[in-house]
C-alpha positions in Angstrom: 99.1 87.5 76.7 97.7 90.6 79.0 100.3 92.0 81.2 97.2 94.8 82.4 95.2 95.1 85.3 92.1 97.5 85.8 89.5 99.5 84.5 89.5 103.0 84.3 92.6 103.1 86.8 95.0 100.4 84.6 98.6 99.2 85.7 100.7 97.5 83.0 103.7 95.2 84.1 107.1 94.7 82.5 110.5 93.3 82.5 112.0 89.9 83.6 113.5 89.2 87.4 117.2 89.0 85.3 116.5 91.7 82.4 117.7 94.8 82.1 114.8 97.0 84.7 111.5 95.8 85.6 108.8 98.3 85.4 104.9 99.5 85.1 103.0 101.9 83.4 100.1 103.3 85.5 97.2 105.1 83.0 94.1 106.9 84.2 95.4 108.5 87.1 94.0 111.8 87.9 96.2 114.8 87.1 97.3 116.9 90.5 98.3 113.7 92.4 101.1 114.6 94.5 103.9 112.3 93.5 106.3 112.0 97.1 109.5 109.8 95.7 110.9 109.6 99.8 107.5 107.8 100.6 107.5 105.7 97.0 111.2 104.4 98.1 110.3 103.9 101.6 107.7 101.4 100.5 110.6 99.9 98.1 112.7 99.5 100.7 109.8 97.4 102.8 109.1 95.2 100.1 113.3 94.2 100.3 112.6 92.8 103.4 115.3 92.4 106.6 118.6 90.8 105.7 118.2 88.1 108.8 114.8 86.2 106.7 115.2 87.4 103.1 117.4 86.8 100.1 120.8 87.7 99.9 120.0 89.3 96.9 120.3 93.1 97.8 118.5 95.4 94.9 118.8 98.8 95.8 115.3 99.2 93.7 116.3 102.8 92.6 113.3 104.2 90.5 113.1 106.4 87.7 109.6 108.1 86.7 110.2 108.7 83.6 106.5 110.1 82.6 103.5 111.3 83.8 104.8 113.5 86.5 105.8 117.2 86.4 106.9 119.6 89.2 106.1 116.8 92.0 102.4 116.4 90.6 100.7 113.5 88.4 100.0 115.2 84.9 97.2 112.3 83.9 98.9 111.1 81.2 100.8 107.4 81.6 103.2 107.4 84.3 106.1 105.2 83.5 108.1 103.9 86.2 111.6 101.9 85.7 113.7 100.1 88.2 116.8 98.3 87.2 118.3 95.2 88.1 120.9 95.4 89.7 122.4 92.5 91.8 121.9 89.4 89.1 123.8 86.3 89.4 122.1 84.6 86.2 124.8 81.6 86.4 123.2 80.2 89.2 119.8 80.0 86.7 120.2 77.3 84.2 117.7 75.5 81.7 117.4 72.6 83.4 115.1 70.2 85.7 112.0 72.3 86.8 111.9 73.5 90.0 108.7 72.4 92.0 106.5 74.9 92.8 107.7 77.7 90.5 106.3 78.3 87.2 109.2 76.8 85.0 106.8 74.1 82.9 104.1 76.2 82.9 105.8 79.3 81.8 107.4 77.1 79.4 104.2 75.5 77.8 102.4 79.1 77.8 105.6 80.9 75.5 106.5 78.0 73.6 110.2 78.0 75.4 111.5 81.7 74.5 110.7 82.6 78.0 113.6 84.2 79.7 113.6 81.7 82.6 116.0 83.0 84.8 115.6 83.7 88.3 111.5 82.8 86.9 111.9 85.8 84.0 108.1 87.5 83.9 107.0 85.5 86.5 109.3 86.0 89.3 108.6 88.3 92.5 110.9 90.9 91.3 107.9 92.3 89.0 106.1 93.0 92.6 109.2 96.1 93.5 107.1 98.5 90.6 104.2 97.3 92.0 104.6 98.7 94.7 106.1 101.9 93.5 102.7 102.0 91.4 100.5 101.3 94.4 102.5 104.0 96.6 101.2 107.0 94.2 97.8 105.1 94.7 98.1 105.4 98.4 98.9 108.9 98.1 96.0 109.7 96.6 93.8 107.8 98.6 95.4 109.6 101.4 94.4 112.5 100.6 91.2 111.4 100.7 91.2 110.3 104.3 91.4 106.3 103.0 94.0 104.4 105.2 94.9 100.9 103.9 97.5 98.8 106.5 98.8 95.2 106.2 100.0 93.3 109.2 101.4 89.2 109.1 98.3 88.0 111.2 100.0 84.5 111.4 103.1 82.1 110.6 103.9 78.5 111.6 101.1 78.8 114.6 102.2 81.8 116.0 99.1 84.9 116.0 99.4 88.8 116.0 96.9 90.9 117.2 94.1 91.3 115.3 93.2 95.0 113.7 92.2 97.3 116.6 92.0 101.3 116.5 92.2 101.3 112.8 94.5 104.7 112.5 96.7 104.2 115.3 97.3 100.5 113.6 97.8 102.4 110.5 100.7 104.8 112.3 102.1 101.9 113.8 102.4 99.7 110.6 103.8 102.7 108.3 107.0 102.2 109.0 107.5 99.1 109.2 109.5 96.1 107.3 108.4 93.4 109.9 104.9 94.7 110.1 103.4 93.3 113.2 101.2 94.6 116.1 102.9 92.7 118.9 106.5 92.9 118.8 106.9 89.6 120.8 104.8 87.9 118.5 107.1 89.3 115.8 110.1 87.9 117.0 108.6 84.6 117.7 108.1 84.5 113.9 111.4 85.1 112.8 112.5 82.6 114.9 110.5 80.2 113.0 112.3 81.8 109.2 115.1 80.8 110.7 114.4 77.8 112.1 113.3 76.6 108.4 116.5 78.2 106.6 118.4 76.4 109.1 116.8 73.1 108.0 117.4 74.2 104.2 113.6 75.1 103.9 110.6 77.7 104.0 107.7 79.1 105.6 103.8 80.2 104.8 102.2 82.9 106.3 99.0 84.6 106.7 98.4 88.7 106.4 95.4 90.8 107.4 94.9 93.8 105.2 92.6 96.5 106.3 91.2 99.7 104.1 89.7 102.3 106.6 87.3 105.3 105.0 86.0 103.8 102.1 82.8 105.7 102.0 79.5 103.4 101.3 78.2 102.5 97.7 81.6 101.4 95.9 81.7 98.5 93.4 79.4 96.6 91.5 77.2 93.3 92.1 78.2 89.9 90.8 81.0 90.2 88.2 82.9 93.6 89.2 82.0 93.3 93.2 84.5 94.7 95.5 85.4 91.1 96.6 86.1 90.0 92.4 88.2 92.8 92.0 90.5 92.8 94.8 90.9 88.8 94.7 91.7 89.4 90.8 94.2 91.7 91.8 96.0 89.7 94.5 96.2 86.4 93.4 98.5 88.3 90.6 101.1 88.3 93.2 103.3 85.7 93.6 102.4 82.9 96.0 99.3 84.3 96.9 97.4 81.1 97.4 94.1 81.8 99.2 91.8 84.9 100.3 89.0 85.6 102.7 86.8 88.5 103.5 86.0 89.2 107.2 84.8 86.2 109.1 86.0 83.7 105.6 85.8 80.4 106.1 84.6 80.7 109.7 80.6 81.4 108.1 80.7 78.0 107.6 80.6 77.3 110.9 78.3 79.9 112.0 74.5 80.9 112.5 72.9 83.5 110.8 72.3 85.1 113.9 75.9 84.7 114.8 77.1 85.7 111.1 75.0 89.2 110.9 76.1 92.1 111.4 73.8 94.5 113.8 72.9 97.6 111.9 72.7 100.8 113.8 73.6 104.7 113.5 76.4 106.7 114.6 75.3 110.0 114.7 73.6 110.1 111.3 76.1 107.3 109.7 74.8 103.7 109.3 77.7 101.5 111.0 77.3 97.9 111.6 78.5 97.0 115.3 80.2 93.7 114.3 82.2 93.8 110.9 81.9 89.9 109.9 81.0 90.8 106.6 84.6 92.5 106.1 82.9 96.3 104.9 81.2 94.8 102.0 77.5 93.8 101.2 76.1 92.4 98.0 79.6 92.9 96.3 79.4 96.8 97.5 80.9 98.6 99.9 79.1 99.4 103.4 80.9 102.1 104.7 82.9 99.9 107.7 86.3 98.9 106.7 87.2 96.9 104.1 89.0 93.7 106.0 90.3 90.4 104.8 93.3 87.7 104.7 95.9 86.7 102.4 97.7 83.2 102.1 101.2 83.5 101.3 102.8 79.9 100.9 106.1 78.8 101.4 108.8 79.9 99.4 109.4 77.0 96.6 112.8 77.4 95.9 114.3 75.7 99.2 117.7 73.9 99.3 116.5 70.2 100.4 117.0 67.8 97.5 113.3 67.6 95.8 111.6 65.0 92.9 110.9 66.7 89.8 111.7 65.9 85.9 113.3 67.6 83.3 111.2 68.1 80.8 113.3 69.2 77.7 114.8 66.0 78.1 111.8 64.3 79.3 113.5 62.0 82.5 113.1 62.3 86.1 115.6 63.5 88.4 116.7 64.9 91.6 117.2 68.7 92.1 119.1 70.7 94.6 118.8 74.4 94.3 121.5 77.1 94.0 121.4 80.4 94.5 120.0 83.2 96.8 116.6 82.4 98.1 114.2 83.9 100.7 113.2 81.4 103.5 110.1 83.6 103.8 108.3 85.9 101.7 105.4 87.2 103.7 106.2 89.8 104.8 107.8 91.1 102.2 104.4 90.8 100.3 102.5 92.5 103.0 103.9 96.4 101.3 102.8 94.4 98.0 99.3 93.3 99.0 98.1 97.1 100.2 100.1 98.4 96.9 97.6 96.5 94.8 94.7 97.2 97.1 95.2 100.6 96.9 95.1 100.3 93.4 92.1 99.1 93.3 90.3 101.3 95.2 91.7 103.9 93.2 89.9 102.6 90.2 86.5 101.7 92.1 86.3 105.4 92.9 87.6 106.4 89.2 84.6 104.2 88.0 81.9 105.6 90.4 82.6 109.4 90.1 85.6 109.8 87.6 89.2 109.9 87.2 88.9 113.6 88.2 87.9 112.1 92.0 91.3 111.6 93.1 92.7 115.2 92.5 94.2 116.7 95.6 91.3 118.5 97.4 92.5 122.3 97.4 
């Protein structure tokens, strides 16, 4: 029952959506890190969402770093980071018939019933606020390295953004953002269509484009550890993650090789590719372009129509009608999540190929 992700950079969730604090401990970051807490609470307070298409459940996500960090700097030894709960209403989370979509049989089956099931315990996207507190000391590091990484909601219900353009200004644009889109219109189209759906007592899916600019050539490892394994191993971690693609995805299958190719050339002395269908990554390594790909966020389960489903403690069917506070979308709260974990990873890919050292602030 592994609650640990990584290699030589390792992140270690804990806590239940209901508990006491939710947490992580990050191990095998390199000492000398700057640690900025505005920047780590900025990216919190992204994750919350906007009050007009998220839950009315308001956590003020207030961290405490508790280890691994002295005099604003990472020390190298385990950073422990705690954020309590808060704003709980546990009453509106009985035993009782499972809800579909959720992880309430399975969660059941896997702990033998001692789960804490409320508000989905363990499994519930409240574990996602300290990872991304996690992922924002990842960031910083990979900052400081001249490593970008931006996530923007690409689609929702039909509507399109803008695909990735000028890579650093997208980056500047996205920052500071809770609705992180490239065309405002198109952003305000999609809210429309939240709530449209928690009008209707129902949800919405979404699609997000992720990009990681500067990741130098020559990182990750064929077959089993390729750049492509890891990150998908790291994503579909977060709730309602339900599909990935790199670069062109799904559209190769409708392509030619000739179409599907990307033209190799030099920039100055660099090797660039001119098209980027391959999303930055060749043979499970990195190329040097940007890393790019797509994330599938689906619906929100918990939705207030009346659903089928059975209860299963007392083994009958029934009808279920939700309570409680639930988000009508979640994707763009996951987008602060999905570059949290990405950064992550790339931390570790670069720990693995030169050291833990690697990430140090560059004097």
């Amino acid at each position: 029952m592994k609650n640990t992700f990584g290699n030589n950079v390792t992140l270690t969730l804990f806590g239940e959506s209901h508990g006491q604090a939710v947490g992580a401990v990050l191990d095998g970051m390199a000492p000398g890190v700057p640690v900025d807490e505005e920047y780590i609470a900025k990216k919190l307070s992204q994750r919350s969402g906007l009050p007009e298409v998220s839950t009315a459940r308001r956590e003020p996500d207030s961290f405490r770093i508790v280890s691994g960090v002295f005099e604003g700097k990472t020390t190298g030894t385990p950073m422990c980071i705690i954020i309590e709960n808060k704003d709980t209403k546990s009453n509106d989370y009985q035993r009782g018939p499972a809800r579909p979509g959720h992880a309430d049989y399975t969660a059941f089956v896997k702990y033998h019933g001692y789960e804490d099931y409320r508000g989905g315990g363990h499994f519930s996207g409240r574990l996602t606020a300290p990872v991304v507190a996690a992922g924002a000391v990842a960031m910083q590091a990979l900052n400081e390295r001249g490593i970008l990484i931006c996530t923007h909601i690409k689609s929702c219900g039909g509507v399109s953004d803008h695909a990735f353009g000028d890579i650093p200004e997208d980056f500047i644009r996205l920052e500071n953002s809770a609705y992180p889109v490239l065309d405002e219109a198109v952003g305000e189209q999609m809210r429309e269509l939240t709530a449209a759906a928690a009008a209707d007592g129902d949800s919405i899916g979404g699609i997000l484009e992720t990009a990681v600019y500067g990741p130098e050539a020559g990182l990750g490892e064929p077959f089993f550890d390729s750049v492509e394994s890891l990150i998908s191993h790291a994503l579909f971690s977060i709730p309602a993650v339900k599909g990935i693609e790199f670069g062109a995805g799904f559209s190769f299958g409708k392509m030619h090789g000739s179409e599907a190719n990307d033209p190799i050339d030099y920039d100055g002395s660099d090797v660039i590719t001119r098209t980027n269908n391959n999303g930055g990554i060749n043979g499970g390594i990195t190329n040097g372009m940007p890393i790019i790909f797509s994330t599938a966020v689906k619906p929100t389960p918990s939705i207030f129509k009346e659903q089928e489903t059975v209860d299963f403690i007392k083994k009958t069917d029934e009808k279920l009608s939700l309570k409680g506070r639930h988000d009508p979308a979640i994707f763009h709260r996951a987008a602060p999540v999905i570059s949290a974990v990405t950064a992550l990873v790339i931390c570790d890919l670069l720990s693995m190929r030169y050291g833990n050292d690697f990430l140090q602030k560059r004097q």
